[in-house]
C-alpha positions as CSV (number, residue, x, y, z in Angstrom):
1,X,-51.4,-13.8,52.0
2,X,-54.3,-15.5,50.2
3,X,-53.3,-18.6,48.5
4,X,-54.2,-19.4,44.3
5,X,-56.6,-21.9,45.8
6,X,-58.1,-18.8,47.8
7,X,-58.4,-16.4,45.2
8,X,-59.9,-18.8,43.1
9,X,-62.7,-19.7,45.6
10,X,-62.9,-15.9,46.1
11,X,-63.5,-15.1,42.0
12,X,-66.1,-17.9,41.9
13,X,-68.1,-16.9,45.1
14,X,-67.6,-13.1,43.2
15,X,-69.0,-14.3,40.3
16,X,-72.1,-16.7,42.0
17,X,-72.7,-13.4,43.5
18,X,-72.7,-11.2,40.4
19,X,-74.4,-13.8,37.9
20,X,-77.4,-14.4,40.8
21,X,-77.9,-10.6,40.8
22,X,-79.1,-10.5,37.3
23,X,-80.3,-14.2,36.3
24,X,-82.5,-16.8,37.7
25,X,-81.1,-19.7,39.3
26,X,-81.2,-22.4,36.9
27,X,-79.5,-20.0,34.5
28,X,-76.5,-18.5,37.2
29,X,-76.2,-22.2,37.6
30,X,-75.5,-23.0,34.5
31,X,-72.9,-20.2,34.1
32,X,-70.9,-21.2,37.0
33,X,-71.1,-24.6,35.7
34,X,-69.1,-23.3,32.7
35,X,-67.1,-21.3,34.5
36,X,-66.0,-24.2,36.6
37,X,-65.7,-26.5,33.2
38,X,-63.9,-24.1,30.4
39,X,-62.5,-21.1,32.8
40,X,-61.3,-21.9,36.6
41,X,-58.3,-23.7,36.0
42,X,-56.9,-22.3,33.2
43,X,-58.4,-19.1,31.7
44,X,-59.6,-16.8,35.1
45,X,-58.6,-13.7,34.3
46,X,-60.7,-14.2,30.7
47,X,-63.9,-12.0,32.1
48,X,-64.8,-10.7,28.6
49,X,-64.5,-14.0,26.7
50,X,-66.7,-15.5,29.8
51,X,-69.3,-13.4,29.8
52,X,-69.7,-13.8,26.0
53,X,-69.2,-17.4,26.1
54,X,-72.7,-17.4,28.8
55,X,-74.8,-15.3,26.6
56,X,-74.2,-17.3,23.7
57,X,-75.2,-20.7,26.1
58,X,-78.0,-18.7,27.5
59,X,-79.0,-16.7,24.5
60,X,-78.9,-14.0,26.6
61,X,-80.2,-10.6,24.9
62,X,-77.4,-7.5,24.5
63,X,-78.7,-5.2,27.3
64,X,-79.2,-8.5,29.4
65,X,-75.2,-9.0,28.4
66,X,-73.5,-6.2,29.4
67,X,-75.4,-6.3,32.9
68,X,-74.0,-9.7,33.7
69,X,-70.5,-8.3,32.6
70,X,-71.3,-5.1,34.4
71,X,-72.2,-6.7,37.8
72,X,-69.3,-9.4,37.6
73,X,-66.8,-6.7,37.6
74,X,-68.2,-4.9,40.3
75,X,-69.2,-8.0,42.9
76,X,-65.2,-8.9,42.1
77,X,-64.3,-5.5,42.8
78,X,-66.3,-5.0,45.9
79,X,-64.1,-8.1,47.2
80,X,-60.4,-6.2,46.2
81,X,-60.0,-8.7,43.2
82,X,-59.0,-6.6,40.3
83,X,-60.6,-8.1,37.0
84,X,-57.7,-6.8,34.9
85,X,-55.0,-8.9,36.6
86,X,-53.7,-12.8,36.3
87,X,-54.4,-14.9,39.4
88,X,-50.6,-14.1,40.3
89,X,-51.7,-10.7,40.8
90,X,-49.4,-9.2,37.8
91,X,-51.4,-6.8,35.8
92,X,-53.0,-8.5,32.6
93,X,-51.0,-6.6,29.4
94,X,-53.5,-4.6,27.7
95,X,-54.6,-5.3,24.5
96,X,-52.9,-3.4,21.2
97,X,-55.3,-0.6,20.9
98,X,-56.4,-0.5,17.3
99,X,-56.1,3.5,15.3
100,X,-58.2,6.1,16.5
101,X,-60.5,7.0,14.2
102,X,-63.0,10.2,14.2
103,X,-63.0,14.2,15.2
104,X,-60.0,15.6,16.9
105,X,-62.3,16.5,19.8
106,X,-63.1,12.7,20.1
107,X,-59.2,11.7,20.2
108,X,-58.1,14.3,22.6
109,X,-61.2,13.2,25.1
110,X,-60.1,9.8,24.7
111,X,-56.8,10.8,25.6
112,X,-57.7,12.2,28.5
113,X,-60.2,9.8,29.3
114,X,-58.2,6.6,28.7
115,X,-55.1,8.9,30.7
116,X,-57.6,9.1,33.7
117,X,-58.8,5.3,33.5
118,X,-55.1,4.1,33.6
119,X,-54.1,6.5,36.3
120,X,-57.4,5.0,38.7
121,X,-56.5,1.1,37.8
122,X,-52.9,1.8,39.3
123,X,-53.6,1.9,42.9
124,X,-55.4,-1.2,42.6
125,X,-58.8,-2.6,43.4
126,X,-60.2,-0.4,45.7
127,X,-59.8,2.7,44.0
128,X,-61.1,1.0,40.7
129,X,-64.1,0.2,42.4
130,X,-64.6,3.6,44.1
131,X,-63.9,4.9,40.9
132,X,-66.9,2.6,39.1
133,X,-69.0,3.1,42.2
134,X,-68.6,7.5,41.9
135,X,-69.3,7.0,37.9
136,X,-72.8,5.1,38.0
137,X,-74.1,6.9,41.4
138,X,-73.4,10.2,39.5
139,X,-74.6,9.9,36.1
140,X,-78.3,10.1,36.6
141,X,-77.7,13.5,38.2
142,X,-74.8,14.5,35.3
143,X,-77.7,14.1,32.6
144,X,-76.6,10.7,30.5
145,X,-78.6,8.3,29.4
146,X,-79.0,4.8,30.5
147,X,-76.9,4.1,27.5
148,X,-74.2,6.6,27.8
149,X,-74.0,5.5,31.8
150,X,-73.4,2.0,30.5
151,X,-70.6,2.6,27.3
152,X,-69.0,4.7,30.3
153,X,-68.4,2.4,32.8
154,X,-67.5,-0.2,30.0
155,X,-65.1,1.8,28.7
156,X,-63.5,2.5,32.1
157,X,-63.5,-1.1,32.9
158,X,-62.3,-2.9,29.7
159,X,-60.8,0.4,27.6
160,X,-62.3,-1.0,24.2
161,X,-65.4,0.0,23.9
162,X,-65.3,4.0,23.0
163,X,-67.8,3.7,20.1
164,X,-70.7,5.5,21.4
165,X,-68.5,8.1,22.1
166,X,-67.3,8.7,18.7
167,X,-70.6,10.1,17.4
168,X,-70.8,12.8,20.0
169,X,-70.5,16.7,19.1
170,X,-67.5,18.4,20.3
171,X,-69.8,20.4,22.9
172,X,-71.1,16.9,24.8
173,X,-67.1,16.1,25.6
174,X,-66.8,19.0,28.5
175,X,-69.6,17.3,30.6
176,X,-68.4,13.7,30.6
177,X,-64.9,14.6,31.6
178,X,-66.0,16.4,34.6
179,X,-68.2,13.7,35.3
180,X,-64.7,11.5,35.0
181,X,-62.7,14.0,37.6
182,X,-65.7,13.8,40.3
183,X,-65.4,10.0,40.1
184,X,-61.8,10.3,40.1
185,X,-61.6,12.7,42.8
186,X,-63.9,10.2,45.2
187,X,-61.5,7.5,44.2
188,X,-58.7,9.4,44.7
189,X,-58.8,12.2,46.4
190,X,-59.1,15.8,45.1
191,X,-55.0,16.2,44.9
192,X,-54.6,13.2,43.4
193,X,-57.7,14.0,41.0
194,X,-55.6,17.1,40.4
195,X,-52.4,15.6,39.4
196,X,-54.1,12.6,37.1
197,X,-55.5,15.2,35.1
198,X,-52.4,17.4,34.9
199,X,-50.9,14.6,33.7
200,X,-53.5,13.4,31.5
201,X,-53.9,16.8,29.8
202,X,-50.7,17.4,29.4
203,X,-50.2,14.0,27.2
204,X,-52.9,15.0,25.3
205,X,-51.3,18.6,24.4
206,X,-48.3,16.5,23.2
207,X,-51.1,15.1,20.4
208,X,-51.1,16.4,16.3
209,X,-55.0,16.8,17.1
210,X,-54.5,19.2,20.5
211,X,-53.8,22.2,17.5
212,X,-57.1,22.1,16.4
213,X,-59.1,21.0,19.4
214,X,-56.9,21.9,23.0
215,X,-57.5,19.4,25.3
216,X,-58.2,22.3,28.2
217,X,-61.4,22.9,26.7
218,X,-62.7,19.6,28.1
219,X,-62.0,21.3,31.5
């Protein structure tokens, strides 16, 4: 078993890895130098405030941003280190989720779509990075924009970032979930696509909204 020591070597050479995919040297440099200053020892599992901390050192752009958060997760998943957990290995507690607000079609797709994301992280690494790897290889072919591509795999990493989501029509929901299911059957196999969507679905059914939009019409 791999000691703290050894994971922590393991996120850093993750995130040299990630950083150098996206920025020049003198600037992934910098960032590990933070990293190494403010983070290491005694905030690791603090990927969101991180990456935020670098842009605002680096005046990074947005777009430039999220790709430096976007490649960090996956260079740490692609090593079986799960971004989500404490350096123990216990799951991070997710943060309070604040009210849902817009249609009923939007709350019952997040539902299921936040039911799904849940039911992927639970295996552990490996499946969460099959799961990321599925979503961004398939969306060019399922029809989403860059942008849409990128608020979806946010949202399945970090499950707080559902506002581009919000302004879509009822009609737009049906494609993204079954975008979701392919993933999550590459992930985790058709049968246990199958009964993470069962499951999802029927929480959903249980919600006030599923009366006026049923959450089987995503499927």
């Amino acid at each position: 078993m791999a000691t703290l020591d050894d994971k922590g070597r393991a996120v850093r050479e993750a995130l040299h890895a990630g950083l150098e995919h996206i920025l020049d040297a003198a600037q992934a440099h910098s960032a590990l130098v933070l990293w190494d200053r403010e983070y290491a020892a005694t905030r690791p599992n603090a990927l969101i405030e991180y990456v935020n901390d670098v842009a605002a050192a680096l005046a990074l752009p947005t777009r430039q941003r999220h790709e430096v958060r976007m490649a960090l997760y996956r260079a740490l998943l692609a090593r079986g280190i799960d971004p989500t957990q404490s350096r123990s290995g216990a799951p991070t507690p997710p943060a309070p989720r604040a009210p849902v607000e817009g249609t009923a079609a939007f709350r019952i797709f997040r539902s299921v779509a936040l039911g799904v994301f849940d039911g992927v992280r639970r295996p552990g690494a490996s499946a969460s990075g099959a799961f990321i790897a599925a979503l961004t290889r398939r969306t060019p072919g399922g029809g989403l924009t860059d942008t849409a591509q990128r608020a979806l795999e946010t949202w399945a990493l970090q499950h707080d970032d559902d506002g581009y989501f919000r302004r879509l029509s009822p009609a737009e929901y049906a494609p993204l979930t079954h975008l979701i299911y392919v993933a999550a059957c590459e992930a985790l196999g058709p049968v246990g696509a199958d009964r993470l969507f069962a499951q999802a679905i029927t929480q959903a059914e249980a919600l006030p909204e599923a009366a006026e939009f049923p959450p089987r019409r995503l499927l």
